[in-house]
C-alpha positions in Angstrom: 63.4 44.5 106.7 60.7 46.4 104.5 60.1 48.4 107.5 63.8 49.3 107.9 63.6 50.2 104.3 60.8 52.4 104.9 62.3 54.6 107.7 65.3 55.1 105.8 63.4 56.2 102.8 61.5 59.3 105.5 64.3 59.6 107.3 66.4 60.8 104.2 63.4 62.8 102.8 63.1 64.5 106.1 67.0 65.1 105.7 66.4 66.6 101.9 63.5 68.8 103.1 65.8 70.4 106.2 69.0 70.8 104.1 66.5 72.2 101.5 65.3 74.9 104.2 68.8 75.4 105.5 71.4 75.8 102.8 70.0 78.3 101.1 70.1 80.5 104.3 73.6 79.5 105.1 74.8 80.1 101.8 72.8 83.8 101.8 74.3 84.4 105.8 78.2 83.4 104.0 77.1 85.9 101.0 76.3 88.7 103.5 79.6 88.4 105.0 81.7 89.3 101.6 84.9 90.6 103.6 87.2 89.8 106.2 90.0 91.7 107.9 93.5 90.5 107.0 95.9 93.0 107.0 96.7 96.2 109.7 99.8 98.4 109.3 100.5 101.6 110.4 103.3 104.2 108.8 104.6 107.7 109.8 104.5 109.3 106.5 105.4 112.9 104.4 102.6 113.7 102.4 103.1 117.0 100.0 105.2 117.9 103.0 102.9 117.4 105.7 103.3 114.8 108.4 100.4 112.1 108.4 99.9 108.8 110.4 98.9 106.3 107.8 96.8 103.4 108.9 96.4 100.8 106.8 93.2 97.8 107.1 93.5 94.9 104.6 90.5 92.5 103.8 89.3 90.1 101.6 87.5 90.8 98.5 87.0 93.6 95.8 87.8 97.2 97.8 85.2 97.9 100.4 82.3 100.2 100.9 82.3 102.3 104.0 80.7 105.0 106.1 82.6 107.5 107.9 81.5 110.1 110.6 83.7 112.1 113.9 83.0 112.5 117.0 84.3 116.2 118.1 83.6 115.3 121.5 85.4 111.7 121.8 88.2 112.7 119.7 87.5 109.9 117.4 86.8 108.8 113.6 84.2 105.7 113.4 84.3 103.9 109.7 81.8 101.2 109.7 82.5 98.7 107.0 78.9 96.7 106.3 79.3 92.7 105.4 82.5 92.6 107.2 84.1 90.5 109.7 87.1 91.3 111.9 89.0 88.3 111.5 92.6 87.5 112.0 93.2 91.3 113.3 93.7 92.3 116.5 90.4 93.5 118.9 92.7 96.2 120.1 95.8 97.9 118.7 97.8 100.3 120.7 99.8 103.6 118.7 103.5 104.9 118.8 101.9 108.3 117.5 101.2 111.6 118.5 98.1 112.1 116.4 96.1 108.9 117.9 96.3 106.8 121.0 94.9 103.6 119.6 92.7 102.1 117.0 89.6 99.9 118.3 88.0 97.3 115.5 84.8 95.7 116.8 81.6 93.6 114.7 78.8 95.5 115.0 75.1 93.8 113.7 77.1 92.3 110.9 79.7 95.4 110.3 82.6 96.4 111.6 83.4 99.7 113.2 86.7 100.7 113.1 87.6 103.5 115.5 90.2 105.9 115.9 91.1 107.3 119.1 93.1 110.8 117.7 95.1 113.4 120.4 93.5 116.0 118.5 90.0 116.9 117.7 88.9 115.7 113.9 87.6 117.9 111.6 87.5 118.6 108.1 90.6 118.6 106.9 93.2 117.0 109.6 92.3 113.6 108.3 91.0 111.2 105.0 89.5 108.3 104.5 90.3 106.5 101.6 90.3 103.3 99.4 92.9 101.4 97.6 93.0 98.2 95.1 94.8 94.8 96.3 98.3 95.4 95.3 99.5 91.7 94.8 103.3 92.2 94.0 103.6 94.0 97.0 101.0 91.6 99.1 98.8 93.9 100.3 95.1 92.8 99.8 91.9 95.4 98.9 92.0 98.0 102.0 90.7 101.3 103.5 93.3 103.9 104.5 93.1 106.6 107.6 95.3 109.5 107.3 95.7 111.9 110.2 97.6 115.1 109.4 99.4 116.8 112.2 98.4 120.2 112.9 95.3 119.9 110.1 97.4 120.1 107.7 96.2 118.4 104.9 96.5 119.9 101.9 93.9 122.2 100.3 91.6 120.1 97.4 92.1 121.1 93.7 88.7 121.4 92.3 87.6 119.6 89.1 89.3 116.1 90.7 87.0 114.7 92.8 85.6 111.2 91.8 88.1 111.0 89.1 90.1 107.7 88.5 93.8 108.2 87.6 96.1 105.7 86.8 99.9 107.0 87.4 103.0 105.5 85.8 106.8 106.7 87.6 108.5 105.2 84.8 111.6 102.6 85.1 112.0 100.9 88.2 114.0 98.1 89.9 116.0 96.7 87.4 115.9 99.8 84.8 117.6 102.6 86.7 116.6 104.7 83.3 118.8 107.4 82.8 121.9 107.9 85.3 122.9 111.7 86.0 126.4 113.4 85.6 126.7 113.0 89.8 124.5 109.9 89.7 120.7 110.5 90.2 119.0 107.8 88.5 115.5 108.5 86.5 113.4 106.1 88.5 114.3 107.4 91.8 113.0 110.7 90.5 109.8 109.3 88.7 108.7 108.1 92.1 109.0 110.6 94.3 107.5 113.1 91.6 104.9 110.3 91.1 104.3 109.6 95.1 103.4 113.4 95.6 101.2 113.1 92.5 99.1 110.6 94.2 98.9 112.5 97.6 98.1 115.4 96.1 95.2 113.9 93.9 94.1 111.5 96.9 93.7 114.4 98.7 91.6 116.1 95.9 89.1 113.4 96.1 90.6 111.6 93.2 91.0 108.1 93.0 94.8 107.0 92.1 96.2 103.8 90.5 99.6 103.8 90.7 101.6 101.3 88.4 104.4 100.9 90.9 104.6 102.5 94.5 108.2 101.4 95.2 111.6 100.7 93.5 110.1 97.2 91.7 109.3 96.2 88.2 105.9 96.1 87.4 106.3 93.1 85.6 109.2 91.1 86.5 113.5 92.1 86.6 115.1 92.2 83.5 111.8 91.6 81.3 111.6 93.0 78.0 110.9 96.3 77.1 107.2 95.4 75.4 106.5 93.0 78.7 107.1 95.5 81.1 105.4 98.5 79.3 102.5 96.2 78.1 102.2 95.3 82.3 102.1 99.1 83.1 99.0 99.2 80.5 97.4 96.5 82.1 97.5 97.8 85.2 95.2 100.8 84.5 92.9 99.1 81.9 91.8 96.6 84.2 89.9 99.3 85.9 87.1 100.4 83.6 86.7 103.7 86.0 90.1 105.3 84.7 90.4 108.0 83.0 93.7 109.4 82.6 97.0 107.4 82.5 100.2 110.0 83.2 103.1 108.5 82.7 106.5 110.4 84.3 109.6 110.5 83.2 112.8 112.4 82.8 114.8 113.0 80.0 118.4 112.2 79.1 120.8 112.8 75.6 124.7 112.3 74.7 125.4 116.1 74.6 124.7 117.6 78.3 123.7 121.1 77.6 120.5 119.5 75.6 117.7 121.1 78.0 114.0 121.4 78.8 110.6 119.7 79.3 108.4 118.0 77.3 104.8 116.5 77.1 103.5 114.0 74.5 100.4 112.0 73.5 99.5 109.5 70.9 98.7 111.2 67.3 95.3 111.3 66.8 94.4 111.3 70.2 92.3 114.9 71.0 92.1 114.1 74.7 95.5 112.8 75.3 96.6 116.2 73.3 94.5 118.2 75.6 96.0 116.3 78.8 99.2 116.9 77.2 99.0 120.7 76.4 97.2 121.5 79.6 99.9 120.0 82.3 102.6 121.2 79.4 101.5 124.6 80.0 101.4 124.4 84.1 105.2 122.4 84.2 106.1 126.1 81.9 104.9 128.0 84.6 106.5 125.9 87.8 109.4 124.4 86.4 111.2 127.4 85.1 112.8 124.9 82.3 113.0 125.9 78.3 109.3 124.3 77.3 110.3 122.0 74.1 106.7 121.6 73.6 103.4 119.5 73.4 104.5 116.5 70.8 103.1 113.2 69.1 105.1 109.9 69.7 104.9 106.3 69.3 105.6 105.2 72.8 104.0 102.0 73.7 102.1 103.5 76.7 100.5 106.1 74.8 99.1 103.7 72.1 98.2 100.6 74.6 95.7 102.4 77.0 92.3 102.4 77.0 92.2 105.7 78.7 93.6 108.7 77.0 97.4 109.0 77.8 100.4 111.5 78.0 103.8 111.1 78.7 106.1 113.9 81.0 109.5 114.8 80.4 110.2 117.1 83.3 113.6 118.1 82.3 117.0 116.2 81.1 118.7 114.5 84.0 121.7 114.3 81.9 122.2 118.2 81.9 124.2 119.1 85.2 122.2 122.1 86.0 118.6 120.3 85.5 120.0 117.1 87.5 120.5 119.2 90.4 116.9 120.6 90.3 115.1 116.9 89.8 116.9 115.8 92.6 115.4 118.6 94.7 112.5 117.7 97.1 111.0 121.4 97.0 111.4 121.3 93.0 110.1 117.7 92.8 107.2 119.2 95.1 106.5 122.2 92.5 106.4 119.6 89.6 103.6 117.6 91.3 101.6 120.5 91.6 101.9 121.9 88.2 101.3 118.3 87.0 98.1 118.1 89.4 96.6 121.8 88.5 96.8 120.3 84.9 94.9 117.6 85.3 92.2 119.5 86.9 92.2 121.7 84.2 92.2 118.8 81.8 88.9 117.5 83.7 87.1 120.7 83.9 88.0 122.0 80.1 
């Protein structure tokens, strides 16, 4: 029995000393594979005007690194993502699209390559290769995006922007329409769709964009209150430590409808969000065409709860007839974005 007592003892040091030597390296090969591919949507999309093929590839995890190169000759983009596993997505996924035949995901050596089979030659500027956050109310996870611009025609970078994290805010949203137009365009419909080219146009800048809603939602939940939902809109940005501009966009509205004009504010005190403010103030001036009411101080919630410096954007009263028609406007919705992106360029470089 002593004997039996014995060889149990070794066998379970022997066991010890081999969990001891194996664990470890276990543990370090689970480490070394931080992400794996969830997600895969593609979308025909209008960006700035152009039309792209958006493709979308979710994982797990914080957003991912990447590498990026084209082969002229193939016709393809290759993006190799390093501690990444392919997962629950397809080996193989066939396109509807005229600017790529099908996209290829394979492990590689302990990456994946994803590659891009386009119709025409890539080259500098007929696609981008970006990153975006995990978007939980919409449940998309931490992904890389692939757009392919038909006829290269993505649009030309605004310099100063590149590197630059920017949090933007299309105010009101699902359950706040904001303010309702004499023929009925509502506030939030406008925000976004000002907002929305925002974002292309600073994506395609080189600029990183946080956007607090991307759709017709409340950030926070329907029919919270005014300091819950504003206070979410914060948060949103000042969870990422890399931002450094929050733009909120909005429209204005008043009883009397020949009140008229833009506006820009910041938080009083503020000499950043004041030059933010003054600089896209003075661009919306030269684009809009509307009576400039000025670069002001107010108390709004946004402004003072940021840890970025802020400004607010009134591109013009939705409740005046003649100003209603022109927000509703995709080619004067398209002129704002541009005026707001050239200022905050110049709000980076000055």
């Amino acid at each position: 029995m002593n004997n039996v007592f014995r060889w149990a003892s070794l066998v379970g040091v022997l066991m010890a000393f081999i969990c001891g030597l194996w664990l470890p390296q276990m543990a370090e090969a689970r480490s070394s594979q931080s992400h794996e591919l969830n997600y895969f949507q593609t979308s025909k999309v209008k960006i700035a005007g152009a039309s792209a093929l958006r493709i979308e590839i979710g994982m797990t995890g914080e957003e991912p690194k990447y590498t990026v190169k084209d082969s002229l000759l193939r016709k393809q983009v290759v993006i190799t993502l390093p501690e990444t596993r392919r997962g629950k997505v397809k080996e193989q996924v066939k396109l509807n699209s005229d600017l790529a035949k099908h996209v290829k995901i394979m492990e590689v050596e302990g990456s994946t390559q994803v590659i891009i089979d386009c119709v025409n030659t890539p080259v500098d500027g007929n696609y981008r290769v970006t990153t975006a956050p995990a978007e939980r109310r919409l449940n998309k996870p931490a992904r890389i995006i692939v757009e392919l611009f038909e006829n290269g025609a993505a649009m030309d970078a605004v310099p100063g922007i590149k590197g630059k994290t920017i949090v933007i805010d299309p105010g009101h949203g699902g359950s706040d329409t904001g303010a309702i137009g004499p023929t009925g365009i509502k506030e939030k419909d406008v925000c976004l769709a000002v907002s929305k080219k925002v974002e292309s146009l600073l994506a395609s800048s080189g600029a990183r964009v946080i956007m607090t809603r991307s759709r017709d939602v409340d950030v926070y939940a329907p029919n919270a209150t005014d300091k819950q939902e504003l206070q979410a809109r914060c948060n949103v940005g000042n969870r990422d430590p890399r931002a450094a501009l929050f733009v909120s966009i909005h429209c204005n509205a008043f009883s009397n409808p020949a009140a008229n004009g833009m506006e820009t504010y910041y938080c009083a005190g503020s000499q950043k969000g004041y030059e933010a403010a003054n600089f896209i103030n003075e661009e919306l001036a030269k684009a809009g065409g509307l009576f400039n009411r000025g670069v002001k101080t107010a108390n709004y919630y946004v402004l003072r709860h940021t840890s970025m410096p802020a400004t607010l954007l009134e591109l013009g009263f939705v409740t005046n007839y003649r100003e209603e028609k022109l927000l509703r406007s995709d080619a004067y919705q398209t002129k704002l974005a541009n005026a707001i992106v050239r200022g905050i360029a110049r709000y980076f470089k000055g």
